[in-house]
Backbone bond lengths (Angstrom), bond angles and torsions (degrees), N, CA, C in turn:
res aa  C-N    CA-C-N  psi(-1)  N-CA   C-N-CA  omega(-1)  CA-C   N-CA-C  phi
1 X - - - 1.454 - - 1.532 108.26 -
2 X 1.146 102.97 136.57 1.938 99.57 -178.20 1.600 110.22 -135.48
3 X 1.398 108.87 150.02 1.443 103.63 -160.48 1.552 88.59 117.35
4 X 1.279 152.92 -32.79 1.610 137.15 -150.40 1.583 117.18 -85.57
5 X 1.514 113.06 9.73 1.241 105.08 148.64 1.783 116.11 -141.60
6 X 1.398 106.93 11.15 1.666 118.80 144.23 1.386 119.24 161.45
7 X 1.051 130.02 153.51 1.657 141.88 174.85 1.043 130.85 -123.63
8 X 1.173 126.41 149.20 1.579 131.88 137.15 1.508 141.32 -72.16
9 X 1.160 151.84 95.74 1.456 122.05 -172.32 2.268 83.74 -125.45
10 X 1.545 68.99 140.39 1.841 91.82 178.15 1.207 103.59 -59.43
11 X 1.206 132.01 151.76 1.434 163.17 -120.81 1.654 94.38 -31.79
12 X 1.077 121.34 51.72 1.723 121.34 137.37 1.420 145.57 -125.20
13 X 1.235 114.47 -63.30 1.394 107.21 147.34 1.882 102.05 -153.07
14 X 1.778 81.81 -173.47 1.225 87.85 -171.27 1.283 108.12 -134.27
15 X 1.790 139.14 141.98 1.461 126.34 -175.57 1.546 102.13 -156.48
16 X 1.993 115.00 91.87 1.150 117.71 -156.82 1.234 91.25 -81.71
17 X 1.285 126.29 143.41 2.215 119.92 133.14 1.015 109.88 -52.37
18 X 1.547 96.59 140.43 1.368 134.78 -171.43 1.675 114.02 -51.11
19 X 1.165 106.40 -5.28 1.781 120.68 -166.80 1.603 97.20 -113.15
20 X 0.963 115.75 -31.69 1.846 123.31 -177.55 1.461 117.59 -82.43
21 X 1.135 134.80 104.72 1.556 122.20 157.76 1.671 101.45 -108.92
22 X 1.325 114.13 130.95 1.290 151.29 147.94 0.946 132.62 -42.05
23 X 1.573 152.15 138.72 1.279 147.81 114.59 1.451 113.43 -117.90
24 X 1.334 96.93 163.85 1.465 102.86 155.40 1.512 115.02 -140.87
25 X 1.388 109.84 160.26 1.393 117.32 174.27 1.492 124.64 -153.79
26 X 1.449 115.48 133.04 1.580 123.31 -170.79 0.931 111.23 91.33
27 X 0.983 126.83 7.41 1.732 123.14 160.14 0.972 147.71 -70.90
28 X 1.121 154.82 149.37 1.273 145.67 140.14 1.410 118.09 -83.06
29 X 1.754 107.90 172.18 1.918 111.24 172.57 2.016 88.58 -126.73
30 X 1.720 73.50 144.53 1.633 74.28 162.81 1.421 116.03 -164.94
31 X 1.335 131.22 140.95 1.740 132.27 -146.05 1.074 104.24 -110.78
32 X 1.423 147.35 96.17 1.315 162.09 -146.32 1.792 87.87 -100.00
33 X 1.649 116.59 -64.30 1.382 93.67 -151.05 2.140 80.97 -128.79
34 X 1.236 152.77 101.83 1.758 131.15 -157.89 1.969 86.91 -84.67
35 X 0.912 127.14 -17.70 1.410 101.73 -179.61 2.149 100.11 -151.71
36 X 1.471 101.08 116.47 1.367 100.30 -173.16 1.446 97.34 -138.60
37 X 1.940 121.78 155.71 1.175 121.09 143.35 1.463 121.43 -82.12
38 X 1.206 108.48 2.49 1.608 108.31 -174.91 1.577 108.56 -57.87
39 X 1.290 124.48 130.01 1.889 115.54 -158.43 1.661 96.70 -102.12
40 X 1.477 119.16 10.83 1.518 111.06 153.48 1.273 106.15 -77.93
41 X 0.968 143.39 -13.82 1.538 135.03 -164.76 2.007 101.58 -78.22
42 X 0.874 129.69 -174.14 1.296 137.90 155.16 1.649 126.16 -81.84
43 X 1.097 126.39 138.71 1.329 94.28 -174.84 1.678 101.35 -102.50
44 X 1.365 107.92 167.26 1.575 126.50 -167.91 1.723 103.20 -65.44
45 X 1.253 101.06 152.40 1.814 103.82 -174.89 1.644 91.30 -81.98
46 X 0.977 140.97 -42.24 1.749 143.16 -157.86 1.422 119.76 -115.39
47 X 1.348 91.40 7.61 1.759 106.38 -177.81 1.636 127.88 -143.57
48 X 0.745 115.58 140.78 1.665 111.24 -174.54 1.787 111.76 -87.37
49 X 1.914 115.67 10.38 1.016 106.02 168.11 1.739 112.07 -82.03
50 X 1.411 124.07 -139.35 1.430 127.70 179.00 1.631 96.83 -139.54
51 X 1.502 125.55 175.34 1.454 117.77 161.51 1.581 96.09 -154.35
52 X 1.029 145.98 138.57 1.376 173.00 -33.78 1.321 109.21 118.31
53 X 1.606 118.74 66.88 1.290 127.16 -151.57 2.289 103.81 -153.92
54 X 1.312 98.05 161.32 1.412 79.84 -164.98 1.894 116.59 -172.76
55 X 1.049 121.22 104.07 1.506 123.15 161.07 1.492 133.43 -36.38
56 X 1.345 115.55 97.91 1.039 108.12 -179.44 1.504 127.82 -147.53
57 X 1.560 123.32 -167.70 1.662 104.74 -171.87 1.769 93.49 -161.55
58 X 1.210 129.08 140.55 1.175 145.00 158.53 1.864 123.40 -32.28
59 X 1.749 93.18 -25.94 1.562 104.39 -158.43 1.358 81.81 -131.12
60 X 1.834 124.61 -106.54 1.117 115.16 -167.43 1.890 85.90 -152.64
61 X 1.527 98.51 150.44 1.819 94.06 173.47 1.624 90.03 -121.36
62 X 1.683 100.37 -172.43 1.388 127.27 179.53 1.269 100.24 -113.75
63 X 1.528 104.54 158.70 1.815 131.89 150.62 1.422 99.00 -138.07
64 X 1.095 98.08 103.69 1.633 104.66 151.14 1.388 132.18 -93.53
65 X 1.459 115.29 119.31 1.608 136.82 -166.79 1.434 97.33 -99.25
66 X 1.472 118.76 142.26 1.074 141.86 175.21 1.536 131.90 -150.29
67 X 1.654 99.74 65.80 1.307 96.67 -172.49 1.446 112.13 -73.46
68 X 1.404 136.14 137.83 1.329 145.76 -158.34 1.948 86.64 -124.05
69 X 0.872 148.18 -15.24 1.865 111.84 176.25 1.149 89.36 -107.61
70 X 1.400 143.34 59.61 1.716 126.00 130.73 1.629 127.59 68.99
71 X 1.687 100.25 3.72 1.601 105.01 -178.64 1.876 94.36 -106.19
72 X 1.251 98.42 -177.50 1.278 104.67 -175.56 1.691 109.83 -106.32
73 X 1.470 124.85 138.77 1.627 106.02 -163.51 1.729 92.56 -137.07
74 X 1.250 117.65 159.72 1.435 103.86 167.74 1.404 106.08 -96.42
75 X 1.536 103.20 144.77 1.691 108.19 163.04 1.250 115.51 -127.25
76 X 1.520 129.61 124.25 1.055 128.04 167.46 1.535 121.59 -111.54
77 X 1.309 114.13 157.69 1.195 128.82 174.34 1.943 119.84 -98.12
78 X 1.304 117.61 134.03 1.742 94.73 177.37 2.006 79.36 -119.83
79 X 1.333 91.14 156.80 1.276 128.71 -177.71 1.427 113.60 -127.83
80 X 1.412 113.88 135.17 1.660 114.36 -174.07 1.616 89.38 -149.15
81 X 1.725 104.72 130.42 1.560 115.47 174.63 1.648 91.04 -88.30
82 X 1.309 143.98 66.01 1.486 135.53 176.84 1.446 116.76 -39.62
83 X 2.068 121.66 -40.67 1.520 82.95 174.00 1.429 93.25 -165.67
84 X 1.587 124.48 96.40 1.292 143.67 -147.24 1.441 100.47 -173.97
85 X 1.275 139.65 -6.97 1.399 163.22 178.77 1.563 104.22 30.50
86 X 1.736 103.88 58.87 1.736 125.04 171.63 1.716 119.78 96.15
87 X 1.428 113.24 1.47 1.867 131.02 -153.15 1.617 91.58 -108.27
88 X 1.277 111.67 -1.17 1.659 107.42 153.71 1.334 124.25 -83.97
89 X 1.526 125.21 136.82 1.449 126.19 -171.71 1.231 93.31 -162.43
90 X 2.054 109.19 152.91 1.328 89.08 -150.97 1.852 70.58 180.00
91 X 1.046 118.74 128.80 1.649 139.50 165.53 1.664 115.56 -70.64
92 X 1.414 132.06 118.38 1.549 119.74 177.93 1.677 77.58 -121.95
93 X 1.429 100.67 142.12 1.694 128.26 161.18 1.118 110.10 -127.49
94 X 1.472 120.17 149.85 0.984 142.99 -167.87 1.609 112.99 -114.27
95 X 1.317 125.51 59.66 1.735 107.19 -166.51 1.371 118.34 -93.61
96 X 1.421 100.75 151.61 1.994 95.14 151.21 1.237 136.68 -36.03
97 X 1.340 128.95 105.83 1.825 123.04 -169.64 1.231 120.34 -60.73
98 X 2.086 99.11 -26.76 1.204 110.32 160.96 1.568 165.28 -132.06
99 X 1.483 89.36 40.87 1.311 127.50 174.82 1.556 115.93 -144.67
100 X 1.525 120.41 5.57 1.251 122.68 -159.58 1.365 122.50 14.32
101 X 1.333 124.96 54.80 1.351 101.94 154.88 1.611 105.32 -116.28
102 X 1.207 121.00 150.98 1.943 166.64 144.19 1.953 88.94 10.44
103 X 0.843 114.28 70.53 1.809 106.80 166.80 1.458 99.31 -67.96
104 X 1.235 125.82 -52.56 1.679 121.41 -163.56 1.818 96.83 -148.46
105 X 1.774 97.35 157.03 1.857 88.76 175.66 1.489 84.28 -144.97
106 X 1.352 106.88 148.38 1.752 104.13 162.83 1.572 117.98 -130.32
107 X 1.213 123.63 155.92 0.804 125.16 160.00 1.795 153.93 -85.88
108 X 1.052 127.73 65.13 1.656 133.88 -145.23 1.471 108.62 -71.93
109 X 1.432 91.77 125.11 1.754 88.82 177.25 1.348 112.50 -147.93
110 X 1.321 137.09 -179.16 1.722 123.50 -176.69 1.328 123.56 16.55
111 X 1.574 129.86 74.94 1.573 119.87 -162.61 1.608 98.08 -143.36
112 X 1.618 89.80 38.43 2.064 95.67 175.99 1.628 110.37 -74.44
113 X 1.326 111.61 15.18 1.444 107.84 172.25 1.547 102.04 -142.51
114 X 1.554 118.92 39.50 1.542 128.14 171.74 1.394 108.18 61.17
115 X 1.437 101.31 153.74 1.585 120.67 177.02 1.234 90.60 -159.65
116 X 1.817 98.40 139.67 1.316 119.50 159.13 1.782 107.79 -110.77
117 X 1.335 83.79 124.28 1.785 101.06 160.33 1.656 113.18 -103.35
118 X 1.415 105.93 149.34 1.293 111.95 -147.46 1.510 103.39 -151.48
119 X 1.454 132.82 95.11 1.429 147.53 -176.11 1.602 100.41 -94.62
120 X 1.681 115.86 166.17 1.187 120.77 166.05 1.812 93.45 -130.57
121 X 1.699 112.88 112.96 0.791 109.78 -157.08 1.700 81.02 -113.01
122 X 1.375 87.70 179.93 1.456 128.72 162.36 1.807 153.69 179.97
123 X 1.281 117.99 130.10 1.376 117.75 -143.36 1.150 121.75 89.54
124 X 1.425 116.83 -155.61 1.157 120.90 169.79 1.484 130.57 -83.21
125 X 1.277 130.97 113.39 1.210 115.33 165.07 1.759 121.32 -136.58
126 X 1.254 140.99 158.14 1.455 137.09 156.63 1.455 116.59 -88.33
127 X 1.332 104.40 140.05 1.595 112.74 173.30 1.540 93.32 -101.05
128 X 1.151 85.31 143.39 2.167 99.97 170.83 1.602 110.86 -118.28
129 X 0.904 109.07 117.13 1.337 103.79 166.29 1.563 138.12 -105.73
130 X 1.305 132.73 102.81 1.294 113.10 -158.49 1.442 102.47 -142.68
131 X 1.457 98.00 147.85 1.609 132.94 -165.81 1.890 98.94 -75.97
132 X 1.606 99.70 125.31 1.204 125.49 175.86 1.148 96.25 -99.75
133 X 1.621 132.71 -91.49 1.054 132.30 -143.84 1.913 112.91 -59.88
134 X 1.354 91.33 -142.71 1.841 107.90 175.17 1.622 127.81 -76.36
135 X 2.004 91.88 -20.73 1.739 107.25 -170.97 1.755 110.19 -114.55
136 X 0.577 116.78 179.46 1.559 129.28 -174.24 1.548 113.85 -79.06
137 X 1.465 117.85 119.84 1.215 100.91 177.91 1.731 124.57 -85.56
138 X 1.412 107.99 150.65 1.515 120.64 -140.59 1.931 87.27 -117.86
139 X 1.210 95.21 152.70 1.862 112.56 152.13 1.370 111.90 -152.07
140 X 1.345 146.11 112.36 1.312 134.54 -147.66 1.997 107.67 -113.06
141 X 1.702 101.90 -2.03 1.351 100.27 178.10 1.627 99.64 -168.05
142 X 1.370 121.71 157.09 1.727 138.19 -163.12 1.599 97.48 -127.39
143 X 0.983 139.37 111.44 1.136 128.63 152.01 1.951 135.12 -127.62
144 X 1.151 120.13 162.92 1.476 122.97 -164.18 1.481 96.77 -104.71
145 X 1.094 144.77 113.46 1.326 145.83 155.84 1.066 98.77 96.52
């Protein structure tokens, strides 16, 4: 289960650990489905429905991670192509915030039924995410553990 010591999910809420500060930048939000049982979606922090909702950018955006107490934590990202039927593709990097160079790069492809990617980070770093294919690249939730 991931998310159990904090998350993000696009246009619902948000509940960082106390060790994490956040940003983002270049993004957009956008609400594919605001209330679904479909169990690709994410489900709601305060609700037992799901929402089908999602960060994204034409070119490529940022998340910048900033873990400040010095241990190592996992963070993952889940990704959902909601309705492109697999013709989304889309590069996630993992860099130094402060030296920018390439710690990890992935490649996203066919993920119309979600994928979580899952780093064990530490310090500071930005994730980039940017759109290869024809559609916009997407991340639909942030989570700490």
């Amino acid at each position: 289960m991931y998310g159990t010591e904090g998350y993000a999910i696009a246009k619902d809420s948000t509940n960082y650990p106390t060790y994490a500060q956040v940003s983002f930048a270049n993004q957009s939000d956008f609400v594919w489905a605001a209330s679904t049982t479909d169990v690709r979606a994410l489900q709601k922090a305060a609700t037992a429905d799901r929402i089908a909702s999602t960060w994204y950018s034409a070119s490529s955006f940022n998340i910048d991670v900033n873990l400040t107490d010095g241990n190592w934590h996992q963070v993952g990202l889940y990704c959902l192509d909601w309705g492109t039927n697999n013709e989304r593709i889309e590069t996630i990097d993992i860099l130094d915030a402060v030296g920018g160079g390439v710690l990890d790069s992935r490649s996203l492809s066919a993920f119309s039924n979600g994928k979580y990617l899952i780093w064990n980070l530490k310090g500071h770093a930005n994730i980039r995410i940017t759109r290869i294919g024809a559609y916009n690249g997407v991340v639909n939730g942030l989570f700490f553990k």
